[in-house]
C-alpha positions as CSV (number, residue, x, y, z in Angstrom):
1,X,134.5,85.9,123.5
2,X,135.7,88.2,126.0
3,X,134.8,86.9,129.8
4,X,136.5,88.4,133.0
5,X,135.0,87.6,136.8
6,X,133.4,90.3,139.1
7,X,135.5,93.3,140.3
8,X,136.5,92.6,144.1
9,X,134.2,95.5,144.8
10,X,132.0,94.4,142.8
11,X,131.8,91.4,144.1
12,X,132.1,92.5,147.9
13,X,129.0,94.7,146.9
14,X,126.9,91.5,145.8
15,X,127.6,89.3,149.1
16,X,126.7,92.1,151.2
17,X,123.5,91.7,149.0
18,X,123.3,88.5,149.7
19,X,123.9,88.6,153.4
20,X,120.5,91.4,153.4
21,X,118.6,89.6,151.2
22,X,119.4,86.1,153.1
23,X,116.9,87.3,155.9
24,X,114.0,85.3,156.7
25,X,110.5,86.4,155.0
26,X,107.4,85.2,157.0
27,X,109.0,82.6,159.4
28,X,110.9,81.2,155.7
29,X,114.3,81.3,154.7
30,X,113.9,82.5,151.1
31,X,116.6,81.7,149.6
32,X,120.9,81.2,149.9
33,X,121.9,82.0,146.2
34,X,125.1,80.5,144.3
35,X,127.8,82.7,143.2
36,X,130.6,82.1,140.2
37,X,128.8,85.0,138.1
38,X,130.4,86.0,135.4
39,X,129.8,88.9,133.4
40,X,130.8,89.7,129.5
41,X,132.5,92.3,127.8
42,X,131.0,95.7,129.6
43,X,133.7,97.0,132.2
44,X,134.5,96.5,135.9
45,X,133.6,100.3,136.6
46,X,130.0,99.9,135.0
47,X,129.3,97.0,136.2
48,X,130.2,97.9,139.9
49,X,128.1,101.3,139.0
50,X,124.9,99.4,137.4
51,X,124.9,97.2,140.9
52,X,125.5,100.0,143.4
53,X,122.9,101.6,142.0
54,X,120.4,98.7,142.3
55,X,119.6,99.7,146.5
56,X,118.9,102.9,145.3
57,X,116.3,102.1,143.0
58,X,114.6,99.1,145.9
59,X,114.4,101.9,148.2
60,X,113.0,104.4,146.0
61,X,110.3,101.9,145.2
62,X,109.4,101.1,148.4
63,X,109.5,104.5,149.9
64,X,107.3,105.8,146.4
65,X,104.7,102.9,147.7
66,X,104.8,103.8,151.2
67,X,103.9,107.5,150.1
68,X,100.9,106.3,147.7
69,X,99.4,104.1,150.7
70,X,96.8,105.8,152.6
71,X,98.0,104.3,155.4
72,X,100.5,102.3,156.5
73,X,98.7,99.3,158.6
74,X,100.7,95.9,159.7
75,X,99.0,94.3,156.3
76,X,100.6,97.0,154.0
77,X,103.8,97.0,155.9
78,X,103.5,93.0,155.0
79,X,102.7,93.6,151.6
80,X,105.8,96.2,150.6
81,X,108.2,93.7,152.7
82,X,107.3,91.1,150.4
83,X,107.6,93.6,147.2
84,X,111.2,94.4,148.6
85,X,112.4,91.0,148.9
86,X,110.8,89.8,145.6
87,X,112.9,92.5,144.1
88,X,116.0,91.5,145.5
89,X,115.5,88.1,145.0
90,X,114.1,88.4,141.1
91,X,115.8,91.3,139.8
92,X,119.9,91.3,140.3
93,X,121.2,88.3,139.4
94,X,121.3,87.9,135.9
95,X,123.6,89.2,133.4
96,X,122.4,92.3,133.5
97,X,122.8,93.0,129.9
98,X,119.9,94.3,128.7
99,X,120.4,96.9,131.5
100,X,123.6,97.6,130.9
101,X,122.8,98.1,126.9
102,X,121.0,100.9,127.7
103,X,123.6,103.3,129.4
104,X,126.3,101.8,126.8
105,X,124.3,102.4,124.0
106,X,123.8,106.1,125.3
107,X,127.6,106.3,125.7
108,X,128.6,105.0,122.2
109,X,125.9,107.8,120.6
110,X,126.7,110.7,123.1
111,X,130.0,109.6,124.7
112,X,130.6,109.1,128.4
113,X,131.3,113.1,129.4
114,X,127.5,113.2,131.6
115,X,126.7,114.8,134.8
116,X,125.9,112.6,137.3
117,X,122.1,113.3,137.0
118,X,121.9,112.2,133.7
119,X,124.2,109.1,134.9
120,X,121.5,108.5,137.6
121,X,118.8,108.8,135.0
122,X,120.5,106.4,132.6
123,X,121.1,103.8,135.5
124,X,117.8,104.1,136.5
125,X,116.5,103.1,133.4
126,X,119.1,100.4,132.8
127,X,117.3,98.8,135.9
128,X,113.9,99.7,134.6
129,X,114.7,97.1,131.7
130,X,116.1,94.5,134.2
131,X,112.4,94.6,136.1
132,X,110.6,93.9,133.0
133,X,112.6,91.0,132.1
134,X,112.7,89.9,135.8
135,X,108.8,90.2,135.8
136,X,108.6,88.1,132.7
137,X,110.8,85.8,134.1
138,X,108.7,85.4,137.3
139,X,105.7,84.7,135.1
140,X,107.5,82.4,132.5
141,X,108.6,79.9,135.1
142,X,105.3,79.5,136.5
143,X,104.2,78.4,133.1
144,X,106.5,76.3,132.3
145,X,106.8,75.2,135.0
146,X,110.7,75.7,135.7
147,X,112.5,74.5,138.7
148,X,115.5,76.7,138.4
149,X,116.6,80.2,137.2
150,X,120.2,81.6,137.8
151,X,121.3,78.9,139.3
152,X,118.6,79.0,142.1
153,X,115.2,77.6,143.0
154,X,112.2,79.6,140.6
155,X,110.7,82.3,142.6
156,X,107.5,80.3,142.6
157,X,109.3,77.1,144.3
158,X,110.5,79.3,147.2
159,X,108.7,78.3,150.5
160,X,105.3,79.4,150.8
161,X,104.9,81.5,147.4
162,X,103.7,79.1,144.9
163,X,101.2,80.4,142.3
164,X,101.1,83.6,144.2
165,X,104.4,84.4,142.3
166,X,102.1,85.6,139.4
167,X,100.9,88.6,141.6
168,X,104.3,89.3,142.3
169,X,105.2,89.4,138.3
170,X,102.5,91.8,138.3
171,X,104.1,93.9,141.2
172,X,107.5,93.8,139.3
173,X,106.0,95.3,136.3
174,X,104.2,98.0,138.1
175,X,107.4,98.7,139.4
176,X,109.0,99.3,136.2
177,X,106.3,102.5,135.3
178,X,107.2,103.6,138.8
179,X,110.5,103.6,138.7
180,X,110.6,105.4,135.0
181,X,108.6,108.3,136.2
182,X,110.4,108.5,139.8
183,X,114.0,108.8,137.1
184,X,112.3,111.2,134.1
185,X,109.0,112.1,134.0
186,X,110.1,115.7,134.3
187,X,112.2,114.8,130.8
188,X,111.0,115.6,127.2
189,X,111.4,111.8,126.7
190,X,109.1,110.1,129.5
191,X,106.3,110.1,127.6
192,X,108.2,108.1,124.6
193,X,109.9,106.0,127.1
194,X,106.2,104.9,128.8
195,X,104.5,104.0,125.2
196,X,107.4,102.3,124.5
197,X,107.4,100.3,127.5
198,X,104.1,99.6,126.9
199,X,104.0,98.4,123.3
200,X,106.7,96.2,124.2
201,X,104.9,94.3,127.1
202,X,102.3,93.6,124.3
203,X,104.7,92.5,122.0
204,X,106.6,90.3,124.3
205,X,102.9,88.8,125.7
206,X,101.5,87.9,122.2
207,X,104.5,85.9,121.5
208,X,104.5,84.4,125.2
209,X,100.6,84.0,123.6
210,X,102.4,81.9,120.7
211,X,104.5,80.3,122.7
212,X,101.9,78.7,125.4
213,X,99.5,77.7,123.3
214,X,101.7,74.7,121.8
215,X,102.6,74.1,125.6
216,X,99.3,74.3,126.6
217,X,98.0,71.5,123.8
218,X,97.0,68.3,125.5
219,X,97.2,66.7,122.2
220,X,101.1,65.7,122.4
221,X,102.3,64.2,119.6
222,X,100.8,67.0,117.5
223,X,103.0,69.1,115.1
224,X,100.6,70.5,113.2
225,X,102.1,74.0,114.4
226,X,105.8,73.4,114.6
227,X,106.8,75.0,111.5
228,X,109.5,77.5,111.0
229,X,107.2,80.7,110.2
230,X,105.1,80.1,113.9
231,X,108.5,79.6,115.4
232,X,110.0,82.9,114.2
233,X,107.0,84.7,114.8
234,X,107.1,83.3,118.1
235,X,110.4,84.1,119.6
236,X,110.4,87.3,117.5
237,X,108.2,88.5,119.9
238,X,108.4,86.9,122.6
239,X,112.4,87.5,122.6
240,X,113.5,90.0,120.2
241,X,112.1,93.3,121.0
242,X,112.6,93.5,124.7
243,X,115.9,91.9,125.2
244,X,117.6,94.0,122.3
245,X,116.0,96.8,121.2
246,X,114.1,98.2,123.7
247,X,117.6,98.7,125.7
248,X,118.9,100.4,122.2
249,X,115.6,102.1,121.8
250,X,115.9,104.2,125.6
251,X,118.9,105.2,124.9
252,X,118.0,106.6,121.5
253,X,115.0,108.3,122.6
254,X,117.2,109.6,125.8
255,X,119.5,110.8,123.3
256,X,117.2,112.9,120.9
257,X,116.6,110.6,118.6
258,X,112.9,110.1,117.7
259,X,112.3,109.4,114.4
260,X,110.0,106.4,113.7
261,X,112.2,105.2,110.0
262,X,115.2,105.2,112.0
263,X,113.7,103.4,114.7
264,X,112.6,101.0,112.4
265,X,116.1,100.7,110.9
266,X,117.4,99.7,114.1
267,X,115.3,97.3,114.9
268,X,115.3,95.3,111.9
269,X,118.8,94.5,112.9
270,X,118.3,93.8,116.9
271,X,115.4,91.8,116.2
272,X,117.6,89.4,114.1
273,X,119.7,89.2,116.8
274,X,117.5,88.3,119.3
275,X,116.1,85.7,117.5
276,X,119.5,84.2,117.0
277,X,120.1,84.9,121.1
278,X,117.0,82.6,121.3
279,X,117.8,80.2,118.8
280,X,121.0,79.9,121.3
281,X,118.7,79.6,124.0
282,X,116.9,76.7,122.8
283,X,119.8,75.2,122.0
284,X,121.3,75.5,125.7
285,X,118.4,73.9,127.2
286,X,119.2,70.6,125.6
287,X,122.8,70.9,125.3
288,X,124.2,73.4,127.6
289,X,125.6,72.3,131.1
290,X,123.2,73.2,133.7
291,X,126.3,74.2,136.2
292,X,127.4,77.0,133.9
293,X,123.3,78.5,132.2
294,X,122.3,78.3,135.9
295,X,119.2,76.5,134.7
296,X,117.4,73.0,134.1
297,X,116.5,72.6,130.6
298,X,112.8,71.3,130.0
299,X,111.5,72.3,126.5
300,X,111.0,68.9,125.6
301,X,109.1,68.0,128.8
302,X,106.9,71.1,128.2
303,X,106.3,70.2,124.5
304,X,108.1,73.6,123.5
305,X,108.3,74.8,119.9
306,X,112.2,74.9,119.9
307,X,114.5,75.7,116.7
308,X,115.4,72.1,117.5
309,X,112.2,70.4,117.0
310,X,111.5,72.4,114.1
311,X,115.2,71.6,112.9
312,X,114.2,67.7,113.5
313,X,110.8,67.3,112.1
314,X,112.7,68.9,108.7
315,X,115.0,66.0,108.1
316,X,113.9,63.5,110.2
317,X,112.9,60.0,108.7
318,X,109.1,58.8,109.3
319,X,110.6,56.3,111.7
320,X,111.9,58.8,113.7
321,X,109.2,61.3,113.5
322,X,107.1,58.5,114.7
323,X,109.3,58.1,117.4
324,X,109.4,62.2,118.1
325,X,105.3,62.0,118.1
326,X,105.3,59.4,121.3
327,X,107.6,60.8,123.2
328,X,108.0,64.3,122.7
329,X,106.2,66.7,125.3
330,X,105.8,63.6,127.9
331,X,107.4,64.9,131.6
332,X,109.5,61.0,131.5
333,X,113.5,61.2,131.7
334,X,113.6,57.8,129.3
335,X,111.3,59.8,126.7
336,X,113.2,63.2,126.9
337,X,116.8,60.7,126.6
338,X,114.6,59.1,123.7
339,X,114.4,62.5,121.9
340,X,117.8,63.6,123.0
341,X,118.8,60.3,120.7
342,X,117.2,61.6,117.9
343,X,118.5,65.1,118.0
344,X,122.0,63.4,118.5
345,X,121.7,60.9,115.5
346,X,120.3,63.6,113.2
347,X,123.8,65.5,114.2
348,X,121.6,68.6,114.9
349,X,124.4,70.0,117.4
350,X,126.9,70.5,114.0
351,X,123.9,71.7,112.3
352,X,123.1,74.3,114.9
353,X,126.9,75.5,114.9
354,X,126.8,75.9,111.3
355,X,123.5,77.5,111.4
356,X,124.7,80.0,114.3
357,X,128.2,81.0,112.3
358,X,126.0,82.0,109.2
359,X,123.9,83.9,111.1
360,X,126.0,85.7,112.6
361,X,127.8,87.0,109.0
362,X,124.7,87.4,107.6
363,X,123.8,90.0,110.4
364,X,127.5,91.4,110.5
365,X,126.8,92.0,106.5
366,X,123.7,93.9,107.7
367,X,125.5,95.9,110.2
368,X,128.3,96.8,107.9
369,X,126.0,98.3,105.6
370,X,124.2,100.3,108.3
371,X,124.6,104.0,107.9
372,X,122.8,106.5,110.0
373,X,124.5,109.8,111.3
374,X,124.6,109.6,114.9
375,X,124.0,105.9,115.5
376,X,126.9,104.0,116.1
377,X,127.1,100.4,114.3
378,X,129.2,99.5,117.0
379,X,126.0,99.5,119.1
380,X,124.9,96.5,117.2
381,X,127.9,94.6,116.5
382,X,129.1,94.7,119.8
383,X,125.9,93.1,121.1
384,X,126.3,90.6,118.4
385,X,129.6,89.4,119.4
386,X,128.7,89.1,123.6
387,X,126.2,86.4,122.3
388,X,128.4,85.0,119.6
389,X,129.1,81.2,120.9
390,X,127.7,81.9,123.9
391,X,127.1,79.5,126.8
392,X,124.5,80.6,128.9
């Protein structure tokens, strides 16, 4: 797979970031993030673009606030301070590839000869995706109770934000409706864009649904509902539909393109790779190096519903799954090693690179035979090969 480091300006861009957002939020240093990004196959030029871009849209959000407040007292002024710096803290850092999709996608249909209104437009939106996944993100840690996320503290562990982090997801995804009718409501596509912003919140929340209430069950030991049909449905949509093709999906509807059947046809094939993205992802938390996902795997702890599990309690010998019953979902280091043991004499690591080299033909099969006028299969296989053997 194709990696390559941060432009210099690029990267100068980001520290000055950091340098802003370092600043000290009611008497509390919020945070001093860790740098070593990398990013995948889009180019230097985009990528410097896509985060040049990203002041722009803070200050368009806090000055759209500003205007809707009645007035602007020392509370309020509190109030959009904290948005702002819960924006630059939750929103940047990532890989920025579902953002990105979205103005590649629009290239690969419509090719890269825009004005630079439509090239605002299509950045603007790029970021629109980034806030969604940043407010789930926000949300999901709080949950599950995460300690890190891009290789720093959880927004909810910063000093003096705690559970009040869940208002602030809230904030992030009110931001997201702002921001796409501050970059196109005057366009023939807002109103598409908005319902499908919309439906996929609810997708992504009934799977986050799914997904909490095995977490949730005090019973541990209980795997009445680890089976492989719960688990697909689960990270289907939780996962699927907003990391890859609601980034596809703007820039289709952007692009003309509105027609529900081919919609459809494009989604059957991003959905199967977001599943495998979080099949990846599950395995990552167990066996992926910390140092390099920028995060602290605890799906065991948290009695997840993992392709591993589900991979385990398949093959597993009653000893074992006796074993997996006591110790599985408990918040100890000798019972997560205990399970770790398991997974590791059941050789689930070859099993999972077998599994994800399949997959990936399989889908590569399904994208070869894809053939709409005006949709680009390019769009979906190069998506398919950023996450192929992915580390974090």
């Amino acid at each position: 797979m194709f990696i390559q480091y941060l432009s210099k300006s690029s990267y100068l861009f980001s520290r000055n970031l950091v340098r802003f957002y370092s600043k000290t939020f009611n008497n509390q240093t919020i945070f001093k993030p860790t740098f070593g990004v990398v990013t995948m196959s889009y180019s230097d030029d985009l990528k410097t673009k896509f985060n040049n871009h990203f002041p722009y849209v803070v200050q368009s959000l806090v000055e759209h606030s500003e205007k809707s407040a009645s007035s602007i007292s020392t509370n309020i002024k509190w109030a959009l301070d904290r948005l702002k710096t819960s924006l630059e803290y939750n929103v940047p850092f990532g890989k920025q590839t579902r953002g990105l999709t979205v103005v590649k996608s629009y290239y690969a249909i419509c090719g890269e000869n825009i004005s630079p209104d439509l090239e605002r437009t299509l950045l603007s939106l790029g970021w629109a995706v980034e806030l969604l996944q940043a407010s789930f993100l926000v949300a999901d840690d709080v949950m599950d109770q995460s300690k890190t996320r891009r290789g720093n503290l959880c927004w909810y562990k910063q000093p003096q934000i705690g559970l009040s982090a869940i208002n602030d997801a809230f904030l992030l995804e009110s931001c997201v409706f702002t921001l796409l009718k501050l970059s196109s409501k005057d366009q023939s596509f807002y109103l598409s864009l908005v319902d499908l912003f919309h439906s996929t919140i609810l997708h992504t929340q009934i799977g986050q649904t799914l997904d909490t209430a095995i977490t949730s069950n005090e019973n541990r030991g209980d795997f009445a509902m680890f089976t492989e049909k719960y688990y697909m449905d689960t990270i289907t949509y939780k996962t699927s539909f907003y990391s890859f093709y609601l980034p596809v999906s703007v820039a289709m509807y952007v692009a003309g393109y509105n027609d529900e059947i081919l919609h459809g046809k494009v989604s059957d094939i991003l959905v199967k790779i977001g599943q495998m993205f979080q099949i990846q992802d599950d395995y990552l938390d167990c066996f992926g190096d910390a140092e390099v996902t920028g995060k602290i795997g605890t799906d065991i702890e948290e009695n997840k519903c993992t392709w591993l599990i589900v991979q385990a309690l398949k093959v597993a010998k009653e000893e074992d799954v006796n074993k997996l019953k006591a110790n599985y979902g408990r918040d100890d280091a000798d019972m997560v090693q205990i399970v770790k043991s398991i997974y590791a004499n059941l050789e689930l690591d070859a099993v999972y690179r077998q599994f994800e080299k399949e997959t990936y033909e399989k889908i590569m099969c399904d994208i070869s035979e894809f053939k709409e006028e005006g949709i680009p299969a390019s769009i979906f296989s190069g998506l398919l090969e950023k996450i192929y053997q992915r580390k974090k």
